[in-house]
C-alpha positions in Angstrom: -4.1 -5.2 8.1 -4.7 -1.9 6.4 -2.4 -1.0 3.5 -0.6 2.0 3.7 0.1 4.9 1.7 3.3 2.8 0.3 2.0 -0.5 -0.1 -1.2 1.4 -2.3 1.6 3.6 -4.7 3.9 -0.1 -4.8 0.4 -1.8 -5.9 -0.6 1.1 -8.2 3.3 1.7 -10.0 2.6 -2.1 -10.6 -0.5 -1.4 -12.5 0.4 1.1 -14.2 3.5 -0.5 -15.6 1.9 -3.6 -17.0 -1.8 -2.0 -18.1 -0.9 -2.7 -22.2 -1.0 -6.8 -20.9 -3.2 -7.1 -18.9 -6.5 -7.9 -20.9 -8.8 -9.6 -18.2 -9.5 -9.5 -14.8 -7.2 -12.6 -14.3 -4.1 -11.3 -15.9 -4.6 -8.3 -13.5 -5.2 -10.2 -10.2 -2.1 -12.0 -11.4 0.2 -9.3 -12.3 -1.3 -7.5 -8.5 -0.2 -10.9 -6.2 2.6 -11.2 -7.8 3.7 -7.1 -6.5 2.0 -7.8 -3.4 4.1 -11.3 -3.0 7.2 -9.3 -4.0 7.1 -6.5 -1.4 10.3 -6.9 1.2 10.1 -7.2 4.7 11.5 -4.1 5.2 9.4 -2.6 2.9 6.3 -3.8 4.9 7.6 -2.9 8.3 8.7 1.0 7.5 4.6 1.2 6.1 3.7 -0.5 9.5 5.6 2.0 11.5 3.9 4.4 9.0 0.0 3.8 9.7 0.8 3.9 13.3 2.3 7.1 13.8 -0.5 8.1 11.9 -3.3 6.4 14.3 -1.1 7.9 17.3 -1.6 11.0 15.5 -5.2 10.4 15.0 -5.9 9.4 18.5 -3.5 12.3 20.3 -5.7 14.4 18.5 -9.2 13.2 19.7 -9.6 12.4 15.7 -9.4 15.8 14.6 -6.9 16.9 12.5 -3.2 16.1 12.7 0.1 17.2 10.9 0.8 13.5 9.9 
């Protein structure tokens, strides 16, 4: 499944707020699971319901440009 718009900004407020600890590549895969792990249901379904109004968008418009 793609990640949407508010899964990405979740993944990247995570980053962001512990970049001073993380000193490897481990500590940051960590500290990234750990958001990913932590992200409600309800989170996740109102970025489903997101991606596909944008694809219905997308498609309504014969992949040109859309409002969404």
């Amino acid at each position: 499944m793609p990640t949407d718009y508010h899964a990405w900004g979740a993944m990247q407020e995570c980053y962001q707020r512990y970049t001073p600890k993380l000193t490897n590549t481990a500590k940051l895969e960590t500290a990234l699971s750990m958001t990913w792990n932590d992200l409600s249901q309800e989170f996740m379904e109102k970025a489903i319901i997101s991606i596909r109004n944008r694809f219905q968008s997308c498609v309504a418009a014969a992949g040109g440009h859309s409002k969404q």
